[in-house]
C-alpha positions as CSV (number, residue, x, y, z in Angstrom):
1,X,-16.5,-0.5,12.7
2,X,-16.3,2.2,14.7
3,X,-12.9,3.0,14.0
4,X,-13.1,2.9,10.2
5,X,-15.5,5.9,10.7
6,X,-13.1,7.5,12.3
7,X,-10.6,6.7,9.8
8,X,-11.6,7.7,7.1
9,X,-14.2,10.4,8.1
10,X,-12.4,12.2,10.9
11,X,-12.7,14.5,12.4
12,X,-16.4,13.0,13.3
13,X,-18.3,13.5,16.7
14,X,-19.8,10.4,18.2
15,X,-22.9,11.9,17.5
16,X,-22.4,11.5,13.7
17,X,-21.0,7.8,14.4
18,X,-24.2,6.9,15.8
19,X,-26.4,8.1,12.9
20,X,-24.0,6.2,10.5
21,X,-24.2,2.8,11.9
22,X,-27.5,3.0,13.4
23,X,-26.3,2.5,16.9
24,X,-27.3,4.4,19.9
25,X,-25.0,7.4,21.4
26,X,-24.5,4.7,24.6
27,X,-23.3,2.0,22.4
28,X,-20.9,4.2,20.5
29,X,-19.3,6.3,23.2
30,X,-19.2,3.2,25.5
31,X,-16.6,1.7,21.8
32,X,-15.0,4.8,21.5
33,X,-13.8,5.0,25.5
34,X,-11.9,1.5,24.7
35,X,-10.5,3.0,21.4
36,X,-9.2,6.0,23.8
37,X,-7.9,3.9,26.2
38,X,-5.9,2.0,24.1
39,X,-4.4,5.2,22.7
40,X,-5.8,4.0,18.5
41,X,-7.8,7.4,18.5
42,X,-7.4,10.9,20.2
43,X,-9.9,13.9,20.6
44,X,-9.1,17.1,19.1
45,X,-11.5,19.9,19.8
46,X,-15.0,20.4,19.8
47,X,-17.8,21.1,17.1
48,X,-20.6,23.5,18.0
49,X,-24.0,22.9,16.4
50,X,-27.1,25.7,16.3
51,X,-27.6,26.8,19.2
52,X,-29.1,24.6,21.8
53,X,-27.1,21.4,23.1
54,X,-23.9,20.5,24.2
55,X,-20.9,20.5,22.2
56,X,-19.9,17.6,20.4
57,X,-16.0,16.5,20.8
58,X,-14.3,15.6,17.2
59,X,-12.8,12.3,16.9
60,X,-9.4,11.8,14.9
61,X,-6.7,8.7,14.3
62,X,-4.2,9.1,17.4
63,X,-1.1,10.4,15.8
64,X,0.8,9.6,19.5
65,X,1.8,6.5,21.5
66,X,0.7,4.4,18.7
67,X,3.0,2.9,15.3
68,X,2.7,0.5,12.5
69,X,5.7,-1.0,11.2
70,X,6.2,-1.6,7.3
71,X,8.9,-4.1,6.2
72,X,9.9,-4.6,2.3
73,X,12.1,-7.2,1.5
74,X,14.3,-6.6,-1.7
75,X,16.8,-9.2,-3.2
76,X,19.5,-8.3,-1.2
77,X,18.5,-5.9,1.5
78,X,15.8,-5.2,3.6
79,X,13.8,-2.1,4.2
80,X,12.1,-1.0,8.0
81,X,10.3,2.1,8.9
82,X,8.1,3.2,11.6
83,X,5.0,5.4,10.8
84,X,2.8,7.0,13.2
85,X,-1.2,6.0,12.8
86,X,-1.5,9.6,10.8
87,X,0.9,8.1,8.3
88,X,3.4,10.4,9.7
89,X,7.6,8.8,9.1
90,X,9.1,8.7,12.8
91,X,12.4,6.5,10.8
92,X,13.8,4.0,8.5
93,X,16.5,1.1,8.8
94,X,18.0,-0.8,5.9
95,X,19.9,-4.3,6.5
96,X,21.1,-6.8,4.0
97,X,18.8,-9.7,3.7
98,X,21.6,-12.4,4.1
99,X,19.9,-16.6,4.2
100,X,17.8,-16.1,7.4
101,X,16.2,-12.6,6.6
102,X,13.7,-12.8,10.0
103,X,16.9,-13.1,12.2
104,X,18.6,-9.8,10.5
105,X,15.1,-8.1,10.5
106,X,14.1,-9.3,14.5
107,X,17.5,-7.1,15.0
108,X,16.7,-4.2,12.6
109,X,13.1,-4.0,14.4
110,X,14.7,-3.8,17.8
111,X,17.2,-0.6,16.4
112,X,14.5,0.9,15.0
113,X,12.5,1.2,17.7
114,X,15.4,1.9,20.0
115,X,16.2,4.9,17.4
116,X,12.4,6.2,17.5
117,X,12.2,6.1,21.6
118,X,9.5,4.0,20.9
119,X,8.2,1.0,23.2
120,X,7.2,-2.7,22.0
121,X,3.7,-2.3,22.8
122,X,3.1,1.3,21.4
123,X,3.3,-1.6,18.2
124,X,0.2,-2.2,16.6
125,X,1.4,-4.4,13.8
126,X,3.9,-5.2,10.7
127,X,3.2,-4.8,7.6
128,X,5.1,-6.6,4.7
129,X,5.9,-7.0,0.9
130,X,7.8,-8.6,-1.3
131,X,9.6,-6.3,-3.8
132,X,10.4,-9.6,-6.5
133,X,6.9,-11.2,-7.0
134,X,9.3,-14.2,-8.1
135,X,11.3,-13.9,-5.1
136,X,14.3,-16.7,-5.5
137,X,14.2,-17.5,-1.5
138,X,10.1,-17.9,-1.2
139,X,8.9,-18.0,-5.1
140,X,5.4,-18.7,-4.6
141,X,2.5,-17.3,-2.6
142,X,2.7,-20.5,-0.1
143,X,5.8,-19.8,0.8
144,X,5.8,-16.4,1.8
145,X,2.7,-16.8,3.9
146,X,5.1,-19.1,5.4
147,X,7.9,-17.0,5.8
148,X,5.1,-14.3,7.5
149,X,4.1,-16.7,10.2
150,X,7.6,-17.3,10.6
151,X,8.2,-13.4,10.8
152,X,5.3,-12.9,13.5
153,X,6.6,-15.6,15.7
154,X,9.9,-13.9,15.4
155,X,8.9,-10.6,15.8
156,X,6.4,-11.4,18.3
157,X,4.0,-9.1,16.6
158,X,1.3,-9.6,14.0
159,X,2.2,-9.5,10.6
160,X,0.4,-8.5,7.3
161,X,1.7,-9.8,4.2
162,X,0.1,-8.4,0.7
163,X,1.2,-6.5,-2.9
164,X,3.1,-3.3,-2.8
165,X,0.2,-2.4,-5.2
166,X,-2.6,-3.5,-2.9
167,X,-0.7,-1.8,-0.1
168,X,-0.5,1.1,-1.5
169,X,-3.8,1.5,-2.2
170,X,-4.8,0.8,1.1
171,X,-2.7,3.6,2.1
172,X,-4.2,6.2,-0.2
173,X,-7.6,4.8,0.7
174,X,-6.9,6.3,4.5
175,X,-4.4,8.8,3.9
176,X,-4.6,10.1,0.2
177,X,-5.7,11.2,-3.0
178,X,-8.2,8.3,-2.7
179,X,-9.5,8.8,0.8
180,X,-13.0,10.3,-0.9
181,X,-13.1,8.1,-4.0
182,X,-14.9,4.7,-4.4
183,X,-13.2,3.6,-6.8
184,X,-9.7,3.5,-8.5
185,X,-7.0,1.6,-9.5
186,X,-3.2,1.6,-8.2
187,X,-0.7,0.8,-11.0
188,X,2.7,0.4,-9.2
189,X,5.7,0.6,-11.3
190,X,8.3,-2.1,-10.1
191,X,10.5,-5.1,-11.2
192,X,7.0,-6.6,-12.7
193,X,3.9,-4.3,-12.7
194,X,1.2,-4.5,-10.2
195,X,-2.1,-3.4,-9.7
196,X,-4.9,-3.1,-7.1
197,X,-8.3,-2.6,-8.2
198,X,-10.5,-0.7,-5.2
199,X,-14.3,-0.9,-5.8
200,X,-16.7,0.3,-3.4
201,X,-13.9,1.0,-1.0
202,X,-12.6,-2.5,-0.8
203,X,-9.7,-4.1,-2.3
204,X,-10.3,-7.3,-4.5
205,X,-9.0,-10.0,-4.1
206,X,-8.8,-12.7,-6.2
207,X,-8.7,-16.5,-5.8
208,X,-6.2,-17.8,-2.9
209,X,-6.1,-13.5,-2.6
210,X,-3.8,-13.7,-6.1
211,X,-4.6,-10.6,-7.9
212,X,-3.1,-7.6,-9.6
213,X,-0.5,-9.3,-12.0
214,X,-1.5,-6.2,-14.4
215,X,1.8,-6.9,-15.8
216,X,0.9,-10.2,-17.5
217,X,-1.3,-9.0,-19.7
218,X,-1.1,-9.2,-23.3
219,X,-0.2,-5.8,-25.3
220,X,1.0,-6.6,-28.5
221,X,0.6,-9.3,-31.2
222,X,4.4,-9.7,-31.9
223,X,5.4,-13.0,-30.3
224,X,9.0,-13.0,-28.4
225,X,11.9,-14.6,-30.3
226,X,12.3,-17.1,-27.5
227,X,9.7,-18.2,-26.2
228,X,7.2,-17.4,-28.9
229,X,4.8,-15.9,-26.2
230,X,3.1,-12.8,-27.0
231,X,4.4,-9.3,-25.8
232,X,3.5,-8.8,-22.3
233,X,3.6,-5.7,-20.7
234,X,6.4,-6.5,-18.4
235,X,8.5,-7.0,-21.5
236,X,7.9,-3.4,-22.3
237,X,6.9,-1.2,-18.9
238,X,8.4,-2.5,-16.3
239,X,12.3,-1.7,-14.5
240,X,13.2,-5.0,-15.5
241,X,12.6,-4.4,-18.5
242,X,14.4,-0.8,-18.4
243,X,17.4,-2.1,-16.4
244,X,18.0,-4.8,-19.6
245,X,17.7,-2.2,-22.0
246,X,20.6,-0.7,-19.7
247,X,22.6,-4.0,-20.3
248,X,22.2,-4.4,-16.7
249,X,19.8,-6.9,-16.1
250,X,21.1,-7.5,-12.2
251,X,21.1,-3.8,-11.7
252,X,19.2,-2.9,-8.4
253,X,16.6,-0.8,-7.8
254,X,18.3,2.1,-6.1
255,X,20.8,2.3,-8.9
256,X,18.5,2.7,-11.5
257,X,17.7,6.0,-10.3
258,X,21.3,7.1,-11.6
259,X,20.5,5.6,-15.1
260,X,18.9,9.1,-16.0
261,X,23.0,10.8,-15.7
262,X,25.0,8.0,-16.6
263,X,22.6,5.9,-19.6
264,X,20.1,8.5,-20.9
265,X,19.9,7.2,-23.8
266,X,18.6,3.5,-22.2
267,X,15.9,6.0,-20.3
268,X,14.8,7.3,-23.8
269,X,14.7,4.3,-25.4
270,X,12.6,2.9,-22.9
271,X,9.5,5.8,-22.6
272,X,9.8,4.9,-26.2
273,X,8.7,1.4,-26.5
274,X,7.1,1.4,-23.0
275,X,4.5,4.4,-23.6
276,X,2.3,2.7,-26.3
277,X,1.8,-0.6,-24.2
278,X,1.4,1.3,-21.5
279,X,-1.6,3.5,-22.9
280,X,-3.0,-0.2,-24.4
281,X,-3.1,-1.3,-20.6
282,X,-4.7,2.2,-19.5
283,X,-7.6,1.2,-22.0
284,X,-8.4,-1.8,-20.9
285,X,-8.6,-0.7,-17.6
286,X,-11.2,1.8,-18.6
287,X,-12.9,0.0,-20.6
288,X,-13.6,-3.2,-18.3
289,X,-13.3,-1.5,-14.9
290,X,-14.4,2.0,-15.6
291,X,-13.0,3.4,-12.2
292,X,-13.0,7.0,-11.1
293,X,-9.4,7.1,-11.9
294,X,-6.2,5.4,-12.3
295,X,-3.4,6.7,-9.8
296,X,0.5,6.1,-10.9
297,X,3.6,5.1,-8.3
298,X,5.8,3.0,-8.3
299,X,9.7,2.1,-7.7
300,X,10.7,5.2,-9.8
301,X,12.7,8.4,-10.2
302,X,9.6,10.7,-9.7
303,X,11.1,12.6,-12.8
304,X,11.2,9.6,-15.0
305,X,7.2,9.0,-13.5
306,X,6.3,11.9,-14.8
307,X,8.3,11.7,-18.4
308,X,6.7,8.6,-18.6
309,X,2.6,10.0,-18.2
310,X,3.4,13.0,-19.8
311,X,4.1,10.2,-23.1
312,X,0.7,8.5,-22.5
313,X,-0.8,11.5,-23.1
314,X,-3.4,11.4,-25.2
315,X,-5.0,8.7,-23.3
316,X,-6.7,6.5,-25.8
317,X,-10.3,7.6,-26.1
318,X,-12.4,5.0,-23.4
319,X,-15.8,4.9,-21.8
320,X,-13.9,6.6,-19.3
321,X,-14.7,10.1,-20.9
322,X,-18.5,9.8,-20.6
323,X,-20.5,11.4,-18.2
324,X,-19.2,14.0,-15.7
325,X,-15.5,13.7,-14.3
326,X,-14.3,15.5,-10.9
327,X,-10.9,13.4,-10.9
328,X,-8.7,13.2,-13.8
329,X,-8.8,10.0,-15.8
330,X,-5.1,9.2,-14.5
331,X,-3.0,10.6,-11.0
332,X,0.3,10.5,-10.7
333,X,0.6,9.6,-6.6
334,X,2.8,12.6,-5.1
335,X,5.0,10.8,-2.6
336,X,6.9,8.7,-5.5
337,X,9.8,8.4,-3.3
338,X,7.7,7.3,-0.4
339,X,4.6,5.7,-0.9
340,X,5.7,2.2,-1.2
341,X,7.1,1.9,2.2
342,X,4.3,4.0,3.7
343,X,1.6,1.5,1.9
344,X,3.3,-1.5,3.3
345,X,2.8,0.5,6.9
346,X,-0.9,1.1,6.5
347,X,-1.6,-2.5,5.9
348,X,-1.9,-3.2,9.7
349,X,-4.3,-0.6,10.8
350,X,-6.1,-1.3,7.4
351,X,-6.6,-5.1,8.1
352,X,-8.1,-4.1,11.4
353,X,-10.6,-1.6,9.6
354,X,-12.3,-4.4,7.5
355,X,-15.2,-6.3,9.3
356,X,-14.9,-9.0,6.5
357,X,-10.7,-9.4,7.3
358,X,-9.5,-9.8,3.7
359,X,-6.3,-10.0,4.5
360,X,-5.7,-12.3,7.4
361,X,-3.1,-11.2,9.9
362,X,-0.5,-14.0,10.8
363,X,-0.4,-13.6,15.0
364,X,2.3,-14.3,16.6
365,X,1.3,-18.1,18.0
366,X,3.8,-18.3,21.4
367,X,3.0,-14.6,22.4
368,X,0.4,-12.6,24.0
369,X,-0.9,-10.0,22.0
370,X,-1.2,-6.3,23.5
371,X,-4.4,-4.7,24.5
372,X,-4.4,-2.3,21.3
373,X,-3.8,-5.8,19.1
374,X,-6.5,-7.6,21.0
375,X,-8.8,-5.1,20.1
376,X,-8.3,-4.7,16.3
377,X,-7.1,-8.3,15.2
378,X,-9.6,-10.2,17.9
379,X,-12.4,-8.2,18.1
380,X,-14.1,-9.5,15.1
């Protein structure tokens, strides 16, 4: 509790802390020493109030001694990178995936850190995703659990396994455009499109925590030649469905980002018949969900991103545009090239931060977790 005050309201005294929750100044400093000691927070200066009293010290995330790991598994590679607490890049690793990805990504763990200068237990956790929501290897959501217990045993580290959509949002929740809104939704443009809806500064989640499949939806009356299913959005908005109006239907993600020099006319094509689904899907958000705003990433060429919202405009009028506004009604997110991997990151330390655990962190079953992990993952 006490850290997700300092979260996402740092720099805070301990004086403020204890207003907040209710708690007295005793209680709160007494939590705070053990968040010091174990290196999750830091102080940084002091905050003078009127004139009678004694200083307060300002709390703040500890951007030292402390890392989250985020881990995305593509079709056939991996990506690893380390990220300081602050959400600050210390360095990245890509291996191919090959038919036992937790022995290639126990090794590309160990270089990473090795790289970074940066010890095992300075480790708070891993985060992880799964780029192909229909993933060939582990298709459903069963089996990747699986595979992310597998993963922490390996690792020897606990490991949180959600969306890139729902990590992302987490990480714009603590780090962000959305660390003062209460609610928004992430639309993250990938092989399928996903979402994560954020109300009163939680993340739902759905049945079996199975949400967020925004590109399912139905966007268009015309029924597909065959299956006879209506148009989903997928069909229209999503890189697969750009990388098979590129006649490349096994093209990888990284090489569609060449498509806008060698294929431009695939690119047009495809802000063509993706941008009036698109503004279909943006109404029904609105209209049902009516959330402070809707913030773009995504798997993308930040360029194409922003050809792409610039064709949405104008939004289709929505409930949306009553009342008073200090956000715009849609945010492109302004680390394109980054945010998925940092999101994936985030998901440890945001785990820890809710008192309800919504996303339940697979531990590590044969190994002893570290004072820091003991604190966030056990204390609840």
């Amino acid at each position: 509790m006490v850290l997700s005050h300092i979260a996402t309201l740092s720099p805070i005294s301990r004086a403020d802390i204890a207003k907040i929750t209710g708690l007295t100044k005793q209680t709160i400093t007494n939590m705070v020493d053990e968040l010091l000691a174990a290196e999750l927070v830091a102080e940084m200066g002091i905050k003078k109030e009127g004139t009678v009293g004694k200083p307060s010290k300002m709390l703040a995330l500890s951007g030292k001694n402390t890392v989250n790991a985020g881990i995305r598994i593509f079709s056939d590679y991996c990506d690893l990178a380390l990220y300081s607490l602050t959400n600050d890049k210390m360095g990245q690793f890509r291996i191919e995936r090959g038919q036992t990805p937790e022995k290639g990504l126990e090794r590309g763990l160990a270089s990473l850190l090795q790289d970074c200068a940066v010890e095992n237990n300075a480790l708070l956790g891993v985060g992880l995703s799964f780029v192909d929501q229909f993933d060939s290897q582990y298709p459903n959501q069963l089996a990747k659990l699986d595979f992310a217990q597998l993963l922490a045993d390996k690792l020897k580290q606990p490991v949180i396994m959600e969306t890139t959509a729902s990590a992302c949002a987490a990480c714009h929740m603590l780090h962000g455009e959305a660390k003062s809104l209460n609610s928004f939704v992430y639309v993250h443009l990938g092989l399928q499109i996903e979402s994560a809806v954020v109300h009163g500064r939680r993340i739902m989640l759905g049945h079996n925590q199975l949400t967020g499949a925004l590109g399912e939806i139905f966007v268009t009356p015309e029924t597909n030649h065959r299956d006879g299913e209506l148009g989903r959005l997928n069909e229209f908005v999503s890189l697969d469905a750009l990388r098979k109006l590129a006649k490349q239907p096994d093209m990888d993600i990284q090489s569609l980002y060449s498509l806008a020099e060698h294929n431009p006319g695939a690119i047009d094509r495809w802000l063509e018949i993706a941008a009036e689904p698109m503004r279909i899907a943006i109404h029904m958000l609105e209209s049902v969900l009516n959330c402070q705003t809707i913030i773009f990433g995504g798997d993308i060429a930040p360029e194409l991103l922003d050809l792409l919202i610039a064709k949405l405009r104008p939004l289709i009028p929505s409930i949306a545009q009553f009342g008073d506004r200090d956000v715009p009604r849609i945010i492109k997110t302004p680390n394109v090239n980054d945010i998925s991997l940092s999101g994936v990151a985030t998901l440890p330390l945001h785990s820890a931060l809710d008192m309800n655990t919504p996303y339940t962190a697979r531990l590590p079953r044969l190994t002893k977790l570290t004072v820091k992990q003991s604190l966030l993952y056990l204390a609840h």
